[in-house]
VOVOFI-921362 format. One record per residue (C-alpha): residue number from 1; residue in one letter; z, x, y. Coordinates in steps of 0.25 Angstrom, whole numbers, plus 5000, padded with zeros to 4 digits. Layout:
% residues N
ATOM, NUM, A, Z, X, Y
...
% end
This chain:
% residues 258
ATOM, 1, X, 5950, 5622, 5243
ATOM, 2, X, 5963, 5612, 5245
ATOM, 3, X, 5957, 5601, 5257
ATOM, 4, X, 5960, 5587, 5261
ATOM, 5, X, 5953, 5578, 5253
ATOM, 6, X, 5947, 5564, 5262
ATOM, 7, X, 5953, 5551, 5258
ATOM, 8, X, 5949, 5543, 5267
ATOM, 9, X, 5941, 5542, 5281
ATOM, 10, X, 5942, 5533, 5294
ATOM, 11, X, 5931, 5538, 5302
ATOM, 12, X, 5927, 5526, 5308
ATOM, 13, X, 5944, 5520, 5311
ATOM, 14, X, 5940, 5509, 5303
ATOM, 15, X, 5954, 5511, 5298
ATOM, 16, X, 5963, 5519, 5306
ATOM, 17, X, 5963, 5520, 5322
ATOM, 18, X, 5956, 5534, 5322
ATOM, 19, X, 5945, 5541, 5314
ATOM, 20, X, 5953, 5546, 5300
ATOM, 21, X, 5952, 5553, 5287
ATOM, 22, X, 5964, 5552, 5276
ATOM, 23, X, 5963, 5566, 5268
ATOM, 24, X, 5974, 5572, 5256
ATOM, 25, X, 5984, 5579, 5261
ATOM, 26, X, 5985, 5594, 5256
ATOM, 27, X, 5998, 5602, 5257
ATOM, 28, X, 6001, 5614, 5267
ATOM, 29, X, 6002, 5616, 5279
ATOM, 30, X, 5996, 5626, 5289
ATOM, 31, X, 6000, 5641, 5289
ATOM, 32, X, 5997, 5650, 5301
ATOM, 33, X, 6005, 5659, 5295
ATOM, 34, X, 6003, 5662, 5281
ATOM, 35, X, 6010, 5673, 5273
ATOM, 36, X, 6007, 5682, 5266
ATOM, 37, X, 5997, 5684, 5277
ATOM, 38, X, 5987, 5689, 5269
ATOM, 39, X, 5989, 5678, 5258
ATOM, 40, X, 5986, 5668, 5267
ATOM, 41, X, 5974, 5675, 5274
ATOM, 42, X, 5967, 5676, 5258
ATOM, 43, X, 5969, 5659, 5258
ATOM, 44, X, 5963, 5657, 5269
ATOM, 45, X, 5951, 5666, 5266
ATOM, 46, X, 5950, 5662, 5252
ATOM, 47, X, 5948, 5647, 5257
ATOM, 48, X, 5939, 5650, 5267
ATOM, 49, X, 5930, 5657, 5255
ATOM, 50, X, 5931, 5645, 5246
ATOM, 51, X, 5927, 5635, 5258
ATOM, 52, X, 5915, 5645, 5260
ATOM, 53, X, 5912, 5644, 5249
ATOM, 54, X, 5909, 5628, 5247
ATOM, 55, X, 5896, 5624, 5248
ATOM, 56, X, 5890, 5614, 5254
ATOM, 57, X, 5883, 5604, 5249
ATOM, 58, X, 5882, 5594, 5258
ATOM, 59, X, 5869, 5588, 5265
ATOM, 60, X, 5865, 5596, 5277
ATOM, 61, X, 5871, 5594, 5291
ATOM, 62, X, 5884, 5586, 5281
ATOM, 63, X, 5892, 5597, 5285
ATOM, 64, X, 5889, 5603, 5298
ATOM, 65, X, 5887, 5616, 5303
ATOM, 66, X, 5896, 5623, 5312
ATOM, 67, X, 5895, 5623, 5325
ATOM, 68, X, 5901, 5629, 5336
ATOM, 69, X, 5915, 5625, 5344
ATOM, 70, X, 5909, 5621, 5358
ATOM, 71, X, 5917, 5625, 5371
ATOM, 72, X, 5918, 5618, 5385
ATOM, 73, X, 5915, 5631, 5391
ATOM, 74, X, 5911, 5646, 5385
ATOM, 75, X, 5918, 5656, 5394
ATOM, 76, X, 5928, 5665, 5390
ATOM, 77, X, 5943, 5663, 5389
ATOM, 78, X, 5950, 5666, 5402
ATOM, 79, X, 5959, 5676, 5393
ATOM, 80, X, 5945, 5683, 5389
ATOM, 81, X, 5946, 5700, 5391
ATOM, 82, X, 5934, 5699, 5385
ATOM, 83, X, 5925, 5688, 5391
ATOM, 84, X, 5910, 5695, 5388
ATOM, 85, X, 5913, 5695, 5375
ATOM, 86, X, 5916, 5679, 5375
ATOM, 87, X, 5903, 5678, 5383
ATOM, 88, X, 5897, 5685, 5371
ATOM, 89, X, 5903, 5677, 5360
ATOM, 90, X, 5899, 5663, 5368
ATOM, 91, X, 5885, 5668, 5365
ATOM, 92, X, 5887, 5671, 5350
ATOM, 93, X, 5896, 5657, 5349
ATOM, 94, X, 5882, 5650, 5352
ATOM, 95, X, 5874, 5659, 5345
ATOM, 96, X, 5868, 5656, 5332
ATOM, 97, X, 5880, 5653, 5322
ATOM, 98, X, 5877, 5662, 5309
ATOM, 99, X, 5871, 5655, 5296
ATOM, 100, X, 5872, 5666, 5287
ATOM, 101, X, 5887, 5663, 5281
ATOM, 102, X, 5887, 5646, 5285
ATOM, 103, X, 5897, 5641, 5273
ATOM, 104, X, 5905, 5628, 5273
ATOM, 105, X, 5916, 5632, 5283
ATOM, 106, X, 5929, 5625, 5288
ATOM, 107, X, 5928, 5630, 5302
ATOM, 108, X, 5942, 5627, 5308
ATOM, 109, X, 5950, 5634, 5296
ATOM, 110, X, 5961, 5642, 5301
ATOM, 111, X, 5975, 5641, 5297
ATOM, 112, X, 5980, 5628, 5303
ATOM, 113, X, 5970, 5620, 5294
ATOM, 114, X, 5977, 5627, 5281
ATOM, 115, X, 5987, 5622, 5274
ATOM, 116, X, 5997, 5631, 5265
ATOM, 117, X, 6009, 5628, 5255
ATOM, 118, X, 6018, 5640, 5250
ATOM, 119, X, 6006, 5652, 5255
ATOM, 120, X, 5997, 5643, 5247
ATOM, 121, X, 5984, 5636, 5254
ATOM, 122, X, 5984, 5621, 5252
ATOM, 123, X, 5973, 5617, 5260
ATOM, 124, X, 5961, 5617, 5272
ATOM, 125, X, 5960, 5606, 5282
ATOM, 126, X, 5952, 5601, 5294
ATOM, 127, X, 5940, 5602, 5288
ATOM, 128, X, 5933, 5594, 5300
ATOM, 129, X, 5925, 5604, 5304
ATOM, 130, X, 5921, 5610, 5293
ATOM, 131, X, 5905, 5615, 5292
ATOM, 132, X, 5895, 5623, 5287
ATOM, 133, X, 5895, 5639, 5295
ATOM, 134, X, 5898, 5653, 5294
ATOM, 135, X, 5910, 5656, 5285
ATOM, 136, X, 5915, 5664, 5296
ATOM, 137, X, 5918, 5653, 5303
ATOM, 138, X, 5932, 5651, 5297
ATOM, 139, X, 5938, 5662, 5295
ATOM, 140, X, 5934, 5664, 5311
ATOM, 141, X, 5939, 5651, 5314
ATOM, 142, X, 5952, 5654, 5306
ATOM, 143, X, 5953, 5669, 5313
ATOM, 144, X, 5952, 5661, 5327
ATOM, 145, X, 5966, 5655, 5323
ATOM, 146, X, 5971, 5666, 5317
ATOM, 147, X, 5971, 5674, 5331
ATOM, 148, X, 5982, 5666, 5337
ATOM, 149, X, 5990, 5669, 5326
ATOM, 150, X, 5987, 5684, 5320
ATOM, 151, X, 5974, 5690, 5327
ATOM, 152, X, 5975, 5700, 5315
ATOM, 153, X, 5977, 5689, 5305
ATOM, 154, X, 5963, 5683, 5310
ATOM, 155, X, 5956, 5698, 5308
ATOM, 156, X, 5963, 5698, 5293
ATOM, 157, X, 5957, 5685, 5289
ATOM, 158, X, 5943, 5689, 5294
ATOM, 159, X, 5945, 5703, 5284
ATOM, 160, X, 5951, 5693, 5273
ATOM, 161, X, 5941, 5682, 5275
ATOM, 162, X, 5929, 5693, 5273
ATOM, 163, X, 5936, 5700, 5262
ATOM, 164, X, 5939, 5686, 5253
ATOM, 165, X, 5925, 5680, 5257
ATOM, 166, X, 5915, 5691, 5255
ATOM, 167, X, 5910, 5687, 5269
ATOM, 168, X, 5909, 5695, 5282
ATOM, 169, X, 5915, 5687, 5294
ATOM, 170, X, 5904, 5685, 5304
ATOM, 171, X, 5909, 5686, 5318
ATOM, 172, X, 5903, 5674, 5325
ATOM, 173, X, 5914, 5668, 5317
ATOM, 174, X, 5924, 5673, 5327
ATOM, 175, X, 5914, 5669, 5340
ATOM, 176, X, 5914, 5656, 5335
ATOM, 177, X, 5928, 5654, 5333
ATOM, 178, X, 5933, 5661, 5345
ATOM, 179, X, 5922, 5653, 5354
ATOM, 180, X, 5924, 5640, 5347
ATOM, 181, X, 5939, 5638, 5353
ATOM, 182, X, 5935, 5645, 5367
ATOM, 183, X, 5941, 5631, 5374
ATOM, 184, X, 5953, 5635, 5367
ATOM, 185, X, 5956, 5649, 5370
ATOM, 186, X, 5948, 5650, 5384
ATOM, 187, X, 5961, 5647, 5394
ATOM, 188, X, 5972, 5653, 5392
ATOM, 189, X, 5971, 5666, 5402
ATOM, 190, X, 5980, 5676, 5395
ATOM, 191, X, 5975, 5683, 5383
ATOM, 192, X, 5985, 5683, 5370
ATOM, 193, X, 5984, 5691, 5358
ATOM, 194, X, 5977, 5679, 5351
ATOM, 195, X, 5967, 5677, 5362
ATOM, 196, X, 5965, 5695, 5363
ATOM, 197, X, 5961, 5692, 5347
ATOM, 198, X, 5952, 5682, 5349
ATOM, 199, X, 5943, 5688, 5359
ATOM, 200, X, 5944, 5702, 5350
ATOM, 201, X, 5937, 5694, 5339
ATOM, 202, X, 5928, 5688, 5347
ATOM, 203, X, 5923, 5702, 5353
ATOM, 204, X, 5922, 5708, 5339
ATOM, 205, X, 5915, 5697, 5335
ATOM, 206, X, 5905, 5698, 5346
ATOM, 207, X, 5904, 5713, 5344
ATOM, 208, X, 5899, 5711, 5331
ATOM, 209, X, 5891, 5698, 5333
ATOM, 210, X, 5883, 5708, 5344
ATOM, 211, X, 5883, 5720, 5334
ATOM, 212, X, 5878, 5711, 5325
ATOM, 213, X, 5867, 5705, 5333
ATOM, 214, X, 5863, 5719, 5338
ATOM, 215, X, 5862, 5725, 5325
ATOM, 216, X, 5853, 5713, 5319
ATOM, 217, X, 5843, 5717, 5331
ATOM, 218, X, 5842, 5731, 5329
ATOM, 219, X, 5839, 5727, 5314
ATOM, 220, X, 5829, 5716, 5320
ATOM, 221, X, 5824, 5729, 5328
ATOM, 222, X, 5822, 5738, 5319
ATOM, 223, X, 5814, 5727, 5308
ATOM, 224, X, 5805, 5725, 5320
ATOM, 225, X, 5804, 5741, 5321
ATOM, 226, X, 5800, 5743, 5306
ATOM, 227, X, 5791, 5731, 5306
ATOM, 228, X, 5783, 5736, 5319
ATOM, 229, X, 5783, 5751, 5312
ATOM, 230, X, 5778, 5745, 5298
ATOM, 231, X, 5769, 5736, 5306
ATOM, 232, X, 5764, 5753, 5314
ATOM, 233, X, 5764, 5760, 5300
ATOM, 234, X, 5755, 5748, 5293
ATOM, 235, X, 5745, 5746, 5306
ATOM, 236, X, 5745, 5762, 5305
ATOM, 237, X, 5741, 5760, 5290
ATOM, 238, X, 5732, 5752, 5291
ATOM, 239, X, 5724, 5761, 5303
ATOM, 240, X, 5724, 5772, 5293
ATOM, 241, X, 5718, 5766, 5283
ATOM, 242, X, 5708, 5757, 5292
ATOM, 243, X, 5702, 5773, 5295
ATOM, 244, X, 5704, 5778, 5283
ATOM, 245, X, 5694, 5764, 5278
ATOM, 246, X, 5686, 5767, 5291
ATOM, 247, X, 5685, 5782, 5287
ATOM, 248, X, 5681, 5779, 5272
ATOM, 249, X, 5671, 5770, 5276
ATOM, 250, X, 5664, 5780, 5286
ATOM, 251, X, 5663, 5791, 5275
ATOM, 252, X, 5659, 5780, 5265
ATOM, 253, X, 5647, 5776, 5275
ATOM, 254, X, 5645, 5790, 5276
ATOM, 255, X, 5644, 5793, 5260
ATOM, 256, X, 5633, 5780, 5259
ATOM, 257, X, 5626, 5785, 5270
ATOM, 258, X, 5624, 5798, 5264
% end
């Protein structure tokens, strides 16, 4: 995977007036418009998968693990049609993030931190917040972007990204995304198609989230059920069989007796 490689570092301004880092330059430049669509979709996914799939190695806590994009405020947007299900997703962005999927992600990729020379990806920059979290994350991050440009280009990555990586797309990925910029979208008062987009994902994704959640408490429901039943059908066993003992020993008394 093409990056910038660090020459030097100022982070004290021994040096220069400011905090700096010297890296290589890579050729490219951002595409938001990339064509042949689908082409371009498969190189974005297919660096995604690679990046997964770096280990890390690092001492724990070197990298850290993602956390969320706090907010000044958590009410929904003033262009909101929909504003119980961003009370809904509030509760879900400060829930438990999952662990089940964390892999070394990039967390702000989208197309403006790609470069491109002749349909050709040349390079992945802005690696300042990069961490250790749900694969998801990225491609959510990069479908948030891809809303204000193409709300269907955003759904054909997510099918793409699932497709090349083998993975499913977990949906807190969207919750995280769409909350983690709410200071950004919550002012404007008129709805436009990027904005209708957004909160379209962010109800499906709640949906599911909830579907989710309900079915893993009927399962919990019903293991408890089969337990209290085989806990039943053993107490039950075990009465038979004290009389059954009971009774032998009666007519075993009985026969010494005799």
């Amino acid at each position: 995977m093409p990056t910038p490689a660090l020459l030097a570092a100022d982070p004290d301004t021994t040096v220069a007036d400011a905090a700096t880092i010297v890296m290589s330059w890579l050729e490219g430049r951002p595409r938001w418009d990339g064509s042949p669509r689908q082409r371009w979709l498969d190189q974005i996914v297919d660096t995604l998968v690679e990046l997964h799939q770096i280990e890390v190695s690092s001492p724990p806590g070197r990298i850290p693990r993602i956390s969320r994009y706090a907010q000044s405020a958590y009410e929904p947007p003033r262009w909101s049609q929909r504003p119980q299900v961003w009370e809904r997703a509030f509760e879900i962005f400060h829930g438990p993030i999952p662990e089940s999927e964390d892999r070394f992600i990039h967390r702000d990729l989208h197309p403006g931190n790609l470069l491109w020379r002749r349909h050709e990806l040349t390079g992945v920059v802005d690696w300042q917040a990069a961490c250790v979290g749900p694969s998801s994350a990225d491609p959510g991050h990069c479908r948030l972007n891809m809303f204000y440009d193409d709300p269907a280009l955003a759904d054909q990555l997510r099918i793409t990204w699932e497709q090349r990586s083998g993975q499913r797309y977990h949906p807190w990925a969207d919750v995280n995304a769409i909350v983690g910029v709410l200071d950004h979208i919550r002012t404007p008062k008129n709805p436009s198609r990027a904005r209708v987009a957004i909160e379209h994902a962010l109800a499906n994704a709640v949906t599911d989230l909830s579907d989710r959640a309900s079915a893993s408490r009927r399962r919990g429901r019903c293991g408890s059920s089969g337990h209290s039943l085989l806990r039943r059908d053993c107490n039950h066993r075990i009465c038979v069989l004290a009389l059954v003992i009971t009774g032998s020993t009666r007519r075993l008394g009985a026969f010494r007796s005799r």
